[in-house]
Backbone bond lengths (Angstrom), bond angles and torsions (degrees), N, CA, C in turn:
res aa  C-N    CA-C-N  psi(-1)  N-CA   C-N-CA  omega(-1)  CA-C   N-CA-C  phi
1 X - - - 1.464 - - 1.520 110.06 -
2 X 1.298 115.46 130.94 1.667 122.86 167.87 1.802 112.26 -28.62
3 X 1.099 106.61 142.62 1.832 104.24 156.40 1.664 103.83 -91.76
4 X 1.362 125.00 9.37 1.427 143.84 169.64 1.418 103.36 -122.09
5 X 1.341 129.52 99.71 1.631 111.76 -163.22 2.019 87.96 -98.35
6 X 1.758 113.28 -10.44 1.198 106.71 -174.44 1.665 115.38 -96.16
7 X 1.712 107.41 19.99 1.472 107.02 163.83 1.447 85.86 -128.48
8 X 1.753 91.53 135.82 1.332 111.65 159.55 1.704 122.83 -76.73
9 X 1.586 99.96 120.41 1.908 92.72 177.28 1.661 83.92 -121.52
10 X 0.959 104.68 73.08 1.341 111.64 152.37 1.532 125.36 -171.60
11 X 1.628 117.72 130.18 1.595 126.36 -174.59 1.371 117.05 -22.01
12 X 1.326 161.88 115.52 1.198 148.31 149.53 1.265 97.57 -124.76
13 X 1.528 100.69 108.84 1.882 134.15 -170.30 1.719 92.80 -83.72
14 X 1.457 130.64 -31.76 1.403 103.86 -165.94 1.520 93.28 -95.55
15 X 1.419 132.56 15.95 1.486 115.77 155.58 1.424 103.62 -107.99
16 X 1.354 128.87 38.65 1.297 117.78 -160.84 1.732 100.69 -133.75
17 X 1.523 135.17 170.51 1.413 105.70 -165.62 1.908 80.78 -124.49
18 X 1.240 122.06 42.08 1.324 114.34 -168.73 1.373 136.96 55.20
19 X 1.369 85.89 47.80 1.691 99.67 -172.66 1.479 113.25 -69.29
20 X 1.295 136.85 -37.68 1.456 134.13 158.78 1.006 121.38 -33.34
21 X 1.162 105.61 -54.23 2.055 114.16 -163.98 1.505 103.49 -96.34
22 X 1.213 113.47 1.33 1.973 100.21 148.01 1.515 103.31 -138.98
23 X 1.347 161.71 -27.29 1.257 138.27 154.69 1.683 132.71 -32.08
24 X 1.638 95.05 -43.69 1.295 105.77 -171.63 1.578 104.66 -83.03
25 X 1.211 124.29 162.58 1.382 135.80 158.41 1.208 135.85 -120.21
26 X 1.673 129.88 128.68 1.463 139.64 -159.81 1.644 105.79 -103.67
27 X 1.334 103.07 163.59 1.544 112.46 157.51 1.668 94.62 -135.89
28 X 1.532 93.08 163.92 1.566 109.40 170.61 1.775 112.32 -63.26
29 X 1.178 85.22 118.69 1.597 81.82 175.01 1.708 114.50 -164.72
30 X 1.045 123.56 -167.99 1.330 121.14 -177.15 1.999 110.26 -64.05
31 X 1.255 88.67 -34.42 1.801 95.75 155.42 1.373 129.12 -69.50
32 X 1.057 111.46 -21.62 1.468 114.31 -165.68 1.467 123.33 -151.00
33 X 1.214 146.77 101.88 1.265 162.05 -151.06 1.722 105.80 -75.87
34 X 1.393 105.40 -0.31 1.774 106.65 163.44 1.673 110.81 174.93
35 X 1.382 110.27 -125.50 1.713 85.72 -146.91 1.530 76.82 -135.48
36 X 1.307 111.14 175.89 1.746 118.66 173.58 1.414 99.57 154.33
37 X 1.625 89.54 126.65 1.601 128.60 -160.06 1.554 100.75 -77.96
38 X 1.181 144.51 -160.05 1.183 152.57 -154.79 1.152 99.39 -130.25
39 X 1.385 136.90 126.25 1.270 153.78 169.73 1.684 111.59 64.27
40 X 1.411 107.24 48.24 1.697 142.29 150.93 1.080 112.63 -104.45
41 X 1.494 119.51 137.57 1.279 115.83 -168.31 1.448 99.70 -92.88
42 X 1.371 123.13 160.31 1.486 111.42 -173.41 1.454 97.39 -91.69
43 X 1.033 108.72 177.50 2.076 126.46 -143.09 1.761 81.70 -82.09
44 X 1.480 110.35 -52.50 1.402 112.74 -166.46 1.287 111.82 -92.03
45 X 1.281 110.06 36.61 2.118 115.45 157.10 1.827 108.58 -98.51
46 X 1.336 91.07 132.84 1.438 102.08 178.73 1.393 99.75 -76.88
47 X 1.440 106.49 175.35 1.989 124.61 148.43 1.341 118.11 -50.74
48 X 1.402 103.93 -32.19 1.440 93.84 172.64 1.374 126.96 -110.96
49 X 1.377 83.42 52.98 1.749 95.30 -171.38 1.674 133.46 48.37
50 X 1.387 113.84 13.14 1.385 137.80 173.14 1.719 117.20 -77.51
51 X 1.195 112.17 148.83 1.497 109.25 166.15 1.302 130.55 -107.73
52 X 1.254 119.31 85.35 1.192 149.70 -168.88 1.457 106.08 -26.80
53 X 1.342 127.76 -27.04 1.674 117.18 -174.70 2.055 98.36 -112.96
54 X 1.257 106.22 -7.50 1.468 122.57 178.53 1.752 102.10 1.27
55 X 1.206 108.92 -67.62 1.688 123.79 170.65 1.404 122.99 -43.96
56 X 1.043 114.49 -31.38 1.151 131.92 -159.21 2.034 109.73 -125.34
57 X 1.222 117.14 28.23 1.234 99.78 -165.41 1.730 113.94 -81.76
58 X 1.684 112.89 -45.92 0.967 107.82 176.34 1.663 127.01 -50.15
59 X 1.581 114.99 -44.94 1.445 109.93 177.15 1.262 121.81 -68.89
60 X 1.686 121.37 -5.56 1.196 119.57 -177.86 1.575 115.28 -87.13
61 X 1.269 113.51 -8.61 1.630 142.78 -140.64 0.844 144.16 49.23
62 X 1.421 114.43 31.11 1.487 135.27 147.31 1.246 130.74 -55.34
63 X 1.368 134.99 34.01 1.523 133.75 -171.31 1.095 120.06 -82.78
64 X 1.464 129.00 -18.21 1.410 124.73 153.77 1.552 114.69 -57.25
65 X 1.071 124.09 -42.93 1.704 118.81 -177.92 1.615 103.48 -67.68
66 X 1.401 136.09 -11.86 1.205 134.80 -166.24 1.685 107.55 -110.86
67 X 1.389 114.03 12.94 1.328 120.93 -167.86 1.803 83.14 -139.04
68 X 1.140 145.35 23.01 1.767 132.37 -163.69 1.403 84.48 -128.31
69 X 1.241 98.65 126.41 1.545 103.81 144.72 1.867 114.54 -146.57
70 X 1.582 99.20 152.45 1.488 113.62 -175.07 1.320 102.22 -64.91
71 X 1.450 97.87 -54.57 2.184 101.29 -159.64 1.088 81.14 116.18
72 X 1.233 161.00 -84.71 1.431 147.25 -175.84 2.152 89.35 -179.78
73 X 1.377 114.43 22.86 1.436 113.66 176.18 1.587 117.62 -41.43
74 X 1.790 108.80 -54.40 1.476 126.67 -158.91 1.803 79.77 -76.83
75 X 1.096 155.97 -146.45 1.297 145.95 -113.83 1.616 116.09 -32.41
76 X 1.458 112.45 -17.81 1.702 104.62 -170.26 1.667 86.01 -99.36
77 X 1.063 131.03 -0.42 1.563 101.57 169.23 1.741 111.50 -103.77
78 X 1.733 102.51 -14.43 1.418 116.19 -166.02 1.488 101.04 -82.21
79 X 1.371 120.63 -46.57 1.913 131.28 176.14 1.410 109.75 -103.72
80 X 1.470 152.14 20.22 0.817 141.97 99.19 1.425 148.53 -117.70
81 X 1.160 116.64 -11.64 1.710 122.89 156.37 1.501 113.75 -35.75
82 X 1.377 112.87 -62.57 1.329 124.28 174.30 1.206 132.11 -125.50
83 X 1.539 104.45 20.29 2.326 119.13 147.21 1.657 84.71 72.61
84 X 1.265 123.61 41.16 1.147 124.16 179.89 1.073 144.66 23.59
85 X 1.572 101.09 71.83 1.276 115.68 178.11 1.493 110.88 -129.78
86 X 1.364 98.94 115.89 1.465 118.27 -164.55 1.424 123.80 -33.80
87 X 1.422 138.38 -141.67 1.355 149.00 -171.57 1.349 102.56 -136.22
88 X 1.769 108.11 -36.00 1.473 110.19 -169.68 1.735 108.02 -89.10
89 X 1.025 106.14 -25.25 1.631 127.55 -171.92 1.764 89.04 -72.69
90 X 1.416 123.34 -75.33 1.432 134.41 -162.05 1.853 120.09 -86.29
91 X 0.990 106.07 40.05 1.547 106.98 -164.37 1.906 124.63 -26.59
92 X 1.253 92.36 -44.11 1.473 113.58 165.37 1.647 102.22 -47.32
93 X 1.160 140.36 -67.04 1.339 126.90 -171.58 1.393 126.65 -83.97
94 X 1.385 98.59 10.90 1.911 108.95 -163.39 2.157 96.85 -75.37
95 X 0.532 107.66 -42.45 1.806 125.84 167.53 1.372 87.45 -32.60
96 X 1.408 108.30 -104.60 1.606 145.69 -162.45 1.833 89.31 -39.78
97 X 1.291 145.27 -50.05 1.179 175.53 153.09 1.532 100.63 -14.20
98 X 1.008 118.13 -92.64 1.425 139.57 139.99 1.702 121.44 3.51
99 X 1.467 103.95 -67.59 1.726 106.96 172.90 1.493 118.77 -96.83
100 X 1.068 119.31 14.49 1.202 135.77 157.84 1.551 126.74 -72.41
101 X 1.873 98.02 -56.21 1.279 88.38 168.27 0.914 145.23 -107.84
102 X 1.472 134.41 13.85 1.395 125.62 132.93 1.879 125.34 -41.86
103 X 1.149 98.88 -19.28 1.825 112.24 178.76 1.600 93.55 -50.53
104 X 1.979 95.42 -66.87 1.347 115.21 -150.21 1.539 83.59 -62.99
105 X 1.134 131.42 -82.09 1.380 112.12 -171.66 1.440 134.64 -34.94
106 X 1.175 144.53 -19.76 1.188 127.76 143.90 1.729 123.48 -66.34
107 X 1.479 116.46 -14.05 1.442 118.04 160.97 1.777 106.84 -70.93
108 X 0.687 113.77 -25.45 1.676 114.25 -163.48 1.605 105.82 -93.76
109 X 1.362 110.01 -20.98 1.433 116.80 170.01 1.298 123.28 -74.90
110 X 1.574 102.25 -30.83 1.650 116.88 177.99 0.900 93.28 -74.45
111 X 1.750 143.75 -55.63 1.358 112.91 -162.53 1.078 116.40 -105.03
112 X 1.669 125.59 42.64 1.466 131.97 137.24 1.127 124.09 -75.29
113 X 1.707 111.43 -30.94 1.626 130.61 162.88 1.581 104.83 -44.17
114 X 1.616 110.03 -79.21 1.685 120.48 -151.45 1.768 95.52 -76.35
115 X 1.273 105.72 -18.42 1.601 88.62 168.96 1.523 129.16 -86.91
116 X 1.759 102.86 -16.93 1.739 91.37 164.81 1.637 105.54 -96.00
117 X 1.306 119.23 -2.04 1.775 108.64 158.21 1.109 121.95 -62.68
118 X 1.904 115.59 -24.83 1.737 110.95 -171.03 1.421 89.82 -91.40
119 X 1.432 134.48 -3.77 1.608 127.17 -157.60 2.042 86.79 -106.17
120 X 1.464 129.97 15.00 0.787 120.47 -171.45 2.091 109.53 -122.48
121 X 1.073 122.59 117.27 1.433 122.48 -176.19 1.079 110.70 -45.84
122 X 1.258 116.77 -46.64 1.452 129.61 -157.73 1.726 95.46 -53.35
123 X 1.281 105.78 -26.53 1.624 86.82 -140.22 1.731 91.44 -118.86
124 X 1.443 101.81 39.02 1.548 108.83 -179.47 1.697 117.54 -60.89
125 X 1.311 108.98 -31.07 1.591 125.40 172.23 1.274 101.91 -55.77
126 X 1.367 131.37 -39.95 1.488 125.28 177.13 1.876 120.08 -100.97
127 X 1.549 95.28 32.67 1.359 76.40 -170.01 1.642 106.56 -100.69
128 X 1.333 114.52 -9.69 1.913 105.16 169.65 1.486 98.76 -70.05
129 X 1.022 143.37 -66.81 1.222 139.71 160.36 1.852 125.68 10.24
130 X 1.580 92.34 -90.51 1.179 131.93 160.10 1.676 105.01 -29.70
131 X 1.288 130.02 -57.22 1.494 130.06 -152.71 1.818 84.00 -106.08
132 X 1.315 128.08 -27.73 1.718 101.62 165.28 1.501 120.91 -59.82
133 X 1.724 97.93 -44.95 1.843 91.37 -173.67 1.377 102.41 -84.78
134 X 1.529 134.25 7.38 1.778 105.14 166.84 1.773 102.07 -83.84
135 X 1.851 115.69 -25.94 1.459 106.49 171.99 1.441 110.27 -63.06
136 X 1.397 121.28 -41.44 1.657 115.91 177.38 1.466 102.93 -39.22
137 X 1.254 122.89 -58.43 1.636 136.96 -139.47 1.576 92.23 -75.72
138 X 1.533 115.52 -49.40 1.408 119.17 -179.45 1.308 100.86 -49.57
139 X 1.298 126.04 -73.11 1.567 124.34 -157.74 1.479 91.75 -61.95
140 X 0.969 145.60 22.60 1.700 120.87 159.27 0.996 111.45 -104.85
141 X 1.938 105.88 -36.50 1.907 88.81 149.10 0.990 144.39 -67.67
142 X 1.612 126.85 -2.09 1.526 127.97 163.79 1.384 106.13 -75.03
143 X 1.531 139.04 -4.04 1.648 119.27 -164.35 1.879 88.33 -101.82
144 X 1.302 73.89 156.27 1.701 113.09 171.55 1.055 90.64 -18.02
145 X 2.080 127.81 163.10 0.883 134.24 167.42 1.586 99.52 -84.58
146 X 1.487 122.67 -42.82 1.424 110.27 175.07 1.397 129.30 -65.15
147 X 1.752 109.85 -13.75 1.487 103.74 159.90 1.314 121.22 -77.21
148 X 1.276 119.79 -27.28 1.418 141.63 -177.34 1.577 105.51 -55.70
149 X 1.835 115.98 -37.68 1.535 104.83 175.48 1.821 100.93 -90.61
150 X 0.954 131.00 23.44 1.365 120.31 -179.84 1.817 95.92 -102.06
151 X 1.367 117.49 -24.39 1.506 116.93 -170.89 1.602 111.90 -80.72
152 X 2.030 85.20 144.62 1.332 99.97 -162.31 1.602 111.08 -99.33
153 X 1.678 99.50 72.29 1.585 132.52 -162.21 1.913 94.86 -38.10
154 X 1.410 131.84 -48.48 1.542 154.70 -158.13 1.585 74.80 -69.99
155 X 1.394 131.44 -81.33 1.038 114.08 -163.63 1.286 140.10 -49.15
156 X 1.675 113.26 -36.83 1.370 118.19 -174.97 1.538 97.43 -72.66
157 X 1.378 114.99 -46.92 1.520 116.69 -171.39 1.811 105.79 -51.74
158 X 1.158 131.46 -32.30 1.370 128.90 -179.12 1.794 103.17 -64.06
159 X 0.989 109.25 -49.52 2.127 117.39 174.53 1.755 96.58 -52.82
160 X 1.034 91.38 -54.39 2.075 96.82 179.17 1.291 97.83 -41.13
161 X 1.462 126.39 -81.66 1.177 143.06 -141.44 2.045 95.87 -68.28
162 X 1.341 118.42 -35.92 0.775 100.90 177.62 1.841 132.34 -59.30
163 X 1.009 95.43 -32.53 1.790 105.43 168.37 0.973 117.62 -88.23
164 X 1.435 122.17 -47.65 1.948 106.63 150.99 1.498 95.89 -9.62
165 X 1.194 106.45 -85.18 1.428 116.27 -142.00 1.983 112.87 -47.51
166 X 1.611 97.59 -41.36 1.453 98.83 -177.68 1.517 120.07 -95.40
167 X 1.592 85.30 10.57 2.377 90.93 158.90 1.540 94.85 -85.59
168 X 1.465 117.98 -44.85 1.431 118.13 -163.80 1.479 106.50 -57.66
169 X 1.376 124.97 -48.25 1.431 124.68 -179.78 1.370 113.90 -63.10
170 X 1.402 111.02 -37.62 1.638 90.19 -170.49 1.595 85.82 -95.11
171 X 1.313 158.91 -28.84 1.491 131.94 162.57 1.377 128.04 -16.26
172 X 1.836 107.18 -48.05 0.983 124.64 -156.36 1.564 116.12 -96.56
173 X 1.304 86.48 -32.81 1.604 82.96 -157.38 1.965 112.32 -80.09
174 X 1.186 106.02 43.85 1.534 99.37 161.15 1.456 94.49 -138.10
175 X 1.649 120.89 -4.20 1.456 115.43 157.57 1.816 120.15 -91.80
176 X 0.943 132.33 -14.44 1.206 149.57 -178.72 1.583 121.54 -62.29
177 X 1.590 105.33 104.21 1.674 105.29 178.77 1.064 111.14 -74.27
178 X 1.751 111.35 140.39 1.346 116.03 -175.97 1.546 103.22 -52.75
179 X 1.530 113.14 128.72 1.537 116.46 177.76 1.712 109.16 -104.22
180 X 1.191 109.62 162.49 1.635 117.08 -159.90 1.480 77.02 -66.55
181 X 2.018 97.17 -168.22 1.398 112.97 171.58 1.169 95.21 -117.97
182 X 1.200 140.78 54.30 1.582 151.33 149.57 1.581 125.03 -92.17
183 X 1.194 111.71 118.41 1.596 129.09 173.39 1.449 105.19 -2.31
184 X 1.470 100.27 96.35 1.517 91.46 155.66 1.328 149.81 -22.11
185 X 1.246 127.81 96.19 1.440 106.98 176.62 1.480 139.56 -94.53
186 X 1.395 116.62 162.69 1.405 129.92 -153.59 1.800 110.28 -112.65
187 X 1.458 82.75 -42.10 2.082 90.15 -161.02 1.193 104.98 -122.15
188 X 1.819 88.21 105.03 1.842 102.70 164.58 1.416 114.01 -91.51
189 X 1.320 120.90 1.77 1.175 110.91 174.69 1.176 135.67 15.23
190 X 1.165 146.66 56.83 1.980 136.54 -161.06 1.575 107.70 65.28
191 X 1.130 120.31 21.65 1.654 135.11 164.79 1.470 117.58 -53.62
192 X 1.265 111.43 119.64 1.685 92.94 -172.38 1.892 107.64 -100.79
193 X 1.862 81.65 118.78 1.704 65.84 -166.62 1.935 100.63 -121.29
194 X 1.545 85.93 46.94 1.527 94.30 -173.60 1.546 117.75 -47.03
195 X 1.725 125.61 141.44 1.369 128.56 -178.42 1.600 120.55 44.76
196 X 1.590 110.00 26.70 1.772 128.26 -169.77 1.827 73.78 -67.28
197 X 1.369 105.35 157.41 1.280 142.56 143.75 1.536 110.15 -77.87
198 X 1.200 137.13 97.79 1.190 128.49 -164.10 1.873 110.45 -136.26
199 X 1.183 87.09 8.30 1.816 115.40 175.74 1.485 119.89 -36.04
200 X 1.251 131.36 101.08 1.079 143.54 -156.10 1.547 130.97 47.63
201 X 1.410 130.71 33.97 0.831 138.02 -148.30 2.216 105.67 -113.71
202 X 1.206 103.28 141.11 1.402 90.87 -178.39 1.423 125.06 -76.44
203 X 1.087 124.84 129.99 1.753 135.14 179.57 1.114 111.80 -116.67
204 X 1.420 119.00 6.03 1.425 107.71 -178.84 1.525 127.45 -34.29
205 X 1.209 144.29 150.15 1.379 146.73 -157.93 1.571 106.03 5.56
206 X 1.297 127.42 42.82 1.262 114.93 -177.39 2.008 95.21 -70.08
207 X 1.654 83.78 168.15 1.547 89.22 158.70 1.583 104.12 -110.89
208 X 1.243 113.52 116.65 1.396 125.94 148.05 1.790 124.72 -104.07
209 X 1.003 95.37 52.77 1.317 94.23 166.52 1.507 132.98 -94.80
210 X 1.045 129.69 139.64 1.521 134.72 -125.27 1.188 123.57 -7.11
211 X 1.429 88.77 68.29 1.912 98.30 174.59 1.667 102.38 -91.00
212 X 0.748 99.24 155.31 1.804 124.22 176.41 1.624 96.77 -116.13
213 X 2.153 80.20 101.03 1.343 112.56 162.89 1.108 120.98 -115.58
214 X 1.530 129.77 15.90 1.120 135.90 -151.39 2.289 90.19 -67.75
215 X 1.349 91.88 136.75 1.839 105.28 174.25 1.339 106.90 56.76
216 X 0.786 132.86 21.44 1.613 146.90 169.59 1.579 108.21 -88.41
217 X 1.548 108.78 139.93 1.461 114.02 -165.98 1.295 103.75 -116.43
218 X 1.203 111.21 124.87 1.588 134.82 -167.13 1.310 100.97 -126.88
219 X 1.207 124.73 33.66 1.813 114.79 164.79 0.862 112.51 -72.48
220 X 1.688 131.87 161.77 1.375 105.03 167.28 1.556 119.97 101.41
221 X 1.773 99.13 -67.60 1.486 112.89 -168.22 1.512 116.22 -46.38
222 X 1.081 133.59 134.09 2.055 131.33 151.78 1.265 93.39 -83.79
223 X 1.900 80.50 142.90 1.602 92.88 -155.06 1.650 79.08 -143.53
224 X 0.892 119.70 5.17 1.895 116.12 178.18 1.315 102.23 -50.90
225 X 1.638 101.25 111.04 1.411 79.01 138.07 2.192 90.25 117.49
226 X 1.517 102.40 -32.56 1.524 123.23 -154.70 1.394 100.28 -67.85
227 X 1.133 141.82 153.02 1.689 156.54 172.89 1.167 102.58 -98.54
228 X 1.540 115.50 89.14 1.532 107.47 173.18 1.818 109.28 -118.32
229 X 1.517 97.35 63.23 1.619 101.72 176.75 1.296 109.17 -67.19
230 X 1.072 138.35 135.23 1.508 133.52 172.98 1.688 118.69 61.75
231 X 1.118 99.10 -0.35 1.670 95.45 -176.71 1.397 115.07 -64.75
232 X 1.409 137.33 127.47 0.873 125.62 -143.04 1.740 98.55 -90.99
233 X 1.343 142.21 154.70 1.049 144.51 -158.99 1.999 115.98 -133.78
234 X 1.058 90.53 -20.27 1.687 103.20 -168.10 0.966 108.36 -43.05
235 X 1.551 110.65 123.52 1.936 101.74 179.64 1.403 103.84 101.48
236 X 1.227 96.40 -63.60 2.098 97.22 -164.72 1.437 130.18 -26.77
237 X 1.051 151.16 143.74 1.418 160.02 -167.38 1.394 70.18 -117.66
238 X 2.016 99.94 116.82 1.333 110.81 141.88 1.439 110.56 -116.91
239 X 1.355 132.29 -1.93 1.581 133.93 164.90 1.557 113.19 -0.38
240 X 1.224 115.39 129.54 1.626 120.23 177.43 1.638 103.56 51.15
241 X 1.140 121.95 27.42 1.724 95.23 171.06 1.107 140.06 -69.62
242 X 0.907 158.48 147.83 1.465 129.00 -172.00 1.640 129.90 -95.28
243 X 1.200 130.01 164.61 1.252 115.69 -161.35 1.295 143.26 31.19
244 X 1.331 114.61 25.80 1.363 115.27 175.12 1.139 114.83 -98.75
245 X 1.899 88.70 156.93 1.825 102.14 -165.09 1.853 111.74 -117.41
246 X 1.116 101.95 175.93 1.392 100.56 -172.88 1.580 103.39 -91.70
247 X 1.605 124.39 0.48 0.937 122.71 168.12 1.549 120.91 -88.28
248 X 1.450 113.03 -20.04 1.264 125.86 154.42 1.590 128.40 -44.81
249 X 1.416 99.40 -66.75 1.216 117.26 170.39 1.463 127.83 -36.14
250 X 1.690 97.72 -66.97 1.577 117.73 157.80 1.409 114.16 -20.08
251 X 1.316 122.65 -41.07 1.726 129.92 -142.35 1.551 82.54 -100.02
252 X 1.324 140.37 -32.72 1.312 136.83 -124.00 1.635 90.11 -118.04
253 X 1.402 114.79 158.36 1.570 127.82 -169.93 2.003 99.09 -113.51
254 X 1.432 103.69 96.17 1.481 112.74 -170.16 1.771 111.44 -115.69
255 X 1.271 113.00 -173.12 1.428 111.43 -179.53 1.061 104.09 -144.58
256 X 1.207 130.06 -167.00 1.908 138.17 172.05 1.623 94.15 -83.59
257 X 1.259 127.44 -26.04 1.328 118.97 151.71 1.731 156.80 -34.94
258 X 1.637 75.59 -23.26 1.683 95.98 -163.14 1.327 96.55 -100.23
259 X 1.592 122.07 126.17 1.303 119.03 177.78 1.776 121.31 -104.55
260 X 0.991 103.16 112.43 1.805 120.62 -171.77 1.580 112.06 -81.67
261 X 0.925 137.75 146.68 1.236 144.08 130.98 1.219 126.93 -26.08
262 X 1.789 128.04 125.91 1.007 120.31 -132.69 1.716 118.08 -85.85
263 X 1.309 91.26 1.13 1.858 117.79 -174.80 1.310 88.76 -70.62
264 X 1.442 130.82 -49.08 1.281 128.95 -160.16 1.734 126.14 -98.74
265 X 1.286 123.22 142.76 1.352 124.31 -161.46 1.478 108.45 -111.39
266 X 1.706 117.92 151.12 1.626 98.61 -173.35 1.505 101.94 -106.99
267 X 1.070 112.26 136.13 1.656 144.25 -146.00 1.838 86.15 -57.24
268 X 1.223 124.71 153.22 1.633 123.81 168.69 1.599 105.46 -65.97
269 X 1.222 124.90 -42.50 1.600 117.10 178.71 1.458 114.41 -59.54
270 X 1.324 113.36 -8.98 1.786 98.11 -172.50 1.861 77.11 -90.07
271 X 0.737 144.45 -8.20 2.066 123.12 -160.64 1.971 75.52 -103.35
272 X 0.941 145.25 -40.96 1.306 123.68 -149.96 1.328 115.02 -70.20
């Protein structure tokens, strides 16, 4: 639950006018079964702004749309950016509409960040702090959508990132194995880091992609930010991790085994 229970950080598609599946743009790829330009609606959006194979996305080869999430961006730009009035209804603003909300979604991501930092004890030293810049962050989602493309999103996100960073240290650091003094690393790429002890340890943007984590303990770990497409998860203790998203998860190959944090839910394809 929010420490803001009156901002939504979470997707709600039936207040939303399908802003993903035509703002955003695809290529053919192991995500995606073909190509689509930016502000095309995708083939499988209804009239009523629904996605017609929704159920069905991964077997269709849609698995990038089944791993995306806003934070709840697409309804706050769809019912209040523009008092809800659609793309199809207002043609004139469907453009302007469009580059907006990817904006709002990287605002809505930050304050899924600073709101599970204030939902964290550890990091009580930063929490006046912490609860000014998620009100900063809010009011940038209340401005205009045309002020909204004038903001210098890189910048505020660098102030973000900075307290990210000092919830993550003091989270961690009474879980944290003493680590060598050797070069950080980044790329697990298909790394097998089966049953690793990996307990409070930083991952920030690592790449874990199809790493073999199967029984490996990731409590603890910061994970902002990390590529865990296919990484395999089964088993894993992710308890207390930090910054993780349900779009992460989504990406990741898990079981009824794998224990998550309780914000987060295990996707219907890992039980099948």
């Amino acid at each position: 639950m929010s420490h803001y229970p009156s901002t939504n950080m979470g997707a709600d598609c039936t207040s939303c006018f399908g802003l993903c599946c035509v703002a955003l743009p695809y290529a053919k790829s192991a995500d995606f079964p073909c190509n689509k330009d930016s502000g095309v609606p995708c083939e499988n959006l209804g009239t009523d702004f629904r996605c017609g194979i929704h159920n069905n996305l991964r077997s269709k080869g849609f698995r990038g749309c089944s791993v995306y999430e806003c934070y709840g961006a697409g309804q706050k730009v769809s019912q209040f950016t523009y008092n809800g009035i659609d793309w199809r209804t207002n043609s004139e603003l469907a453009k302007e509409m469009f580059l907006v909300f990817p904006i709002m979604q990287q605002l809505y991501e930050m304050l899924y960040y600073i709101d599970e930092a204030l939902c964290r004890e550890e990091a009580q030293p930063l929490h006046h702090d912490l609860k000014k810049l998620f009100k900063d962050t809010v009011r940038l989602t209340n401005l205009k959508g045309t002020v909204i493309l004038t903001l210098d999103v890189q910048r505020h996100r660098v102030k973000v990132n900075e307290f990210l960073l000092k919830t993550s240290e003091l989270v961690r650091k009474e879980k944290i194995i003493k680590e060598t003094k050797q070069k950080r690393v980044s790329d697990f790429i298909g790394a097998n880091l089966r049953r690793e002890n990996l307990c409070g340890r930083d991952l920030r943007g690592a790449l874990l992609i199809a790493a073999d984590l199967r029984g490996a303990d990731l409590s603890y770990t910061d994970l902002i930010g990390a590529d865990m497409r296919d990484a395999d998860i089964r088993g894993a203790n992710l308890i207390g991790s930090l910054f993780l998203t349900q779009a992460q998860i989504n990406s990741a190959k898990g079981n009824k085994h794998t224990k998550l944090p309780l914000s987060l839910n295990k996707p219907d394809h890992w039980l099948i």
